[in-house]
N, C-alpha and C positions, 0 to 999 in steps of 0.2 A: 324686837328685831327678829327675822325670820332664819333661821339655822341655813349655815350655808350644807348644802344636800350632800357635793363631794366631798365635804371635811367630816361628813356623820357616815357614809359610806366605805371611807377607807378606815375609822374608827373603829366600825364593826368589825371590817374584814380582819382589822389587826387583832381582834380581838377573837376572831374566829378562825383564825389562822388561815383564811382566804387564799388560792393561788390561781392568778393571773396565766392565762396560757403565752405560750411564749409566738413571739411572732418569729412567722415560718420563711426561711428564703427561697427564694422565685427558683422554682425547678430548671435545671439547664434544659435548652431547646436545642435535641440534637438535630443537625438538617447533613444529609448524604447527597455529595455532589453529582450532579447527571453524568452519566459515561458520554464519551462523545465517540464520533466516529471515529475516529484514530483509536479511542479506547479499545474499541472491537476490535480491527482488527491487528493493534499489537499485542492483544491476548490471545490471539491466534498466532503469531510468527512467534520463530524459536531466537533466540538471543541474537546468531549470528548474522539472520536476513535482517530483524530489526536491523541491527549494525549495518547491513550494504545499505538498506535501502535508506535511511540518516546520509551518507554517505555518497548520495549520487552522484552531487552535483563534483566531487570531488573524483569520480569517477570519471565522467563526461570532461574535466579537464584534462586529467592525466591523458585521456585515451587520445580528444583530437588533437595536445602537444607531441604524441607520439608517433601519429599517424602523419601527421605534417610535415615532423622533421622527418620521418623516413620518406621525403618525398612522393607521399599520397596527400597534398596541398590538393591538386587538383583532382582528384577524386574525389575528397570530400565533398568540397563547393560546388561539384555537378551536382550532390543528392540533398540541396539546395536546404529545405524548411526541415528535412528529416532527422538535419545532425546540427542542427541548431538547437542548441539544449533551451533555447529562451521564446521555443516555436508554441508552447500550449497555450488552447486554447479551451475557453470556459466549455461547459458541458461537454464534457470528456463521456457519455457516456454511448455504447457504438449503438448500432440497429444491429438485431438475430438475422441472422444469415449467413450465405457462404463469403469466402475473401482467399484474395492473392494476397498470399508473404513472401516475404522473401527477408532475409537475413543479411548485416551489417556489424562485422565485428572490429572494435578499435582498440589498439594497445598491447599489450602484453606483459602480464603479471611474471615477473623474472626476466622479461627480456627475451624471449624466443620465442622463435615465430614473425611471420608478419605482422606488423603495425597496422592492418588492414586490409579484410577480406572480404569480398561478396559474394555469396552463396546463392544456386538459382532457384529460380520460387517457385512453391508450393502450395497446397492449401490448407485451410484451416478454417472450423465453423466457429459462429459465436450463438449461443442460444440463453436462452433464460429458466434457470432452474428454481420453485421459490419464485423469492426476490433477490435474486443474484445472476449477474453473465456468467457464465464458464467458457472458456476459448478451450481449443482444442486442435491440433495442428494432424491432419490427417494423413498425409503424405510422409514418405522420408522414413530411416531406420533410426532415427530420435525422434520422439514426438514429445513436444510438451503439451499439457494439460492444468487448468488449476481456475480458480472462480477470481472474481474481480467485487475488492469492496469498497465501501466508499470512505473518505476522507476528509480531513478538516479543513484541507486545499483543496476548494472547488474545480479546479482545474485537473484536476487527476483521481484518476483510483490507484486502488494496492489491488495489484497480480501475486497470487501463495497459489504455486504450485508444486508439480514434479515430471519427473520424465519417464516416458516412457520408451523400450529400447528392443532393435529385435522385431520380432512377432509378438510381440507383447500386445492382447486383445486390448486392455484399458490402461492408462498410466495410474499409480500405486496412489494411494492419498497423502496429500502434504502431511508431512512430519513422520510418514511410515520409515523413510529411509532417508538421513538428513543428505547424504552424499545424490541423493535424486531430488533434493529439493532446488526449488525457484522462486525468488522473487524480485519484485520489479516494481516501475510506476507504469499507468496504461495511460496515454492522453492523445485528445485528438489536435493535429495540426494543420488539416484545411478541412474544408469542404469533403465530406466523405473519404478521410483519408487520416487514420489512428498510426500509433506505433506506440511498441512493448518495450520499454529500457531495463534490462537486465542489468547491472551493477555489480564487478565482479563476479564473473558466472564461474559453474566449475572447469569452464571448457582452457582458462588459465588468460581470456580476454579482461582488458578493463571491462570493459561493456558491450554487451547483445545488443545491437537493435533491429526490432523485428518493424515493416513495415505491414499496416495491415490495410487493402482495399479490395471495397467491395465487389463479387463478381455476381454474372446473372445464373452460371451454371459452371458446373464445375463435374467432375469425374465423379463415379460411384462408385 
């Protein structure tokens, strides 16, 4: 009979004091999750814009309950798709060039003041810096300023800006001075026709909103 091989091989090894390497466990696979758009640009806003801009839509109630009951019901309704907070539509993103704004403000943080004002319009450029818009409001002794980015909601960007006041040649860069900071959602709601929702601005509004359409020429 022919000697079994593994009963003479472990034999040995006992005999030679043999040591078997130990089996190894399967190394952890680390994997780092993609940043997404929203990632970017809430590494950029400071705590408290994050916090408006979360908070919009609870804005945009407050402000047309307030404006209502103070009897601007019919004010509203004439600025039709503008203050309809349910008006966005996809590809929010504008064309470079000049535009009429004009300003809409609803509510009142504390309670004083008008429940609703319209201010007259002005202008303001859109261009592309990079890969980013920048808006820029040209006219008027406030000017806001600040770039647009994009988001995890197709239907809108994030507006992080600041303002600028005065004769002020350029407005300061977001985060320079939190009390001149801005932010907002940008989205378009018809056919060549955007607007800027500011949420809780500093001006003591529930909510800005700016109307933005396109012109062919404008002042220099």
């Amino acid at each position: 009979m022919r000697p079994c091989r593994p009963f003479i091989l472990l034999s040995a090894c006992g005999l030679a004091g043999c040591v078997f390497p130990a089996k190894q466990a399967p190394r952890p696979v680390v994997t780092a999750a993609q940043r997404t758009r929203a990632d970017i640009w809430q590494a950029v806003a400071n705590p408290t814009d994050l916090n408006r801009i979360r908070r919009v839509a609870a804005a945009w109630s407050s402000g047309l309950t307030e404006a209502r009951a103070a009897a601007f019901r019919d004010g509203v309704k004439a600025e039709g798709r503008l203050l309809d907070p349910n008006a966005a539509l996809p590809r929010p993103a504008p064309t470079p060039g000049s535009y009429s704004c004009r300003v809409i403000t609803l509510g009142r943080q504390g309670g004083k003041g008008p429940a609703f004002q319209k201010f007259q319009p002005f202008f303001c450029y859109i261009q592309v810096e990079g890969d980013q818009f920048t808006i820029v409001k040209q006219t008027g002794s406030q000017r806001p300023a600040g770039r647009l980015w994009e988001d995890d909601l197709p239907s809108r960007l994030i507006f992080l800006g600041s303002l600028a006041l005065g004769n002020e040649e350029e407005a300061r860069a977001y985060g320079d001075d939190p009390k001149r900071d801005m932010a907002g959602v940008f989205e378009r709601i018809a056919p060549f026709k955007w607007r800027l929702v500011i949420p809780y601005p500093h001006n003591g509004a529930r909510l800005d909103v700016f109307e933005l359409t396109p012109v062919a020429d404008q002042p220099k």
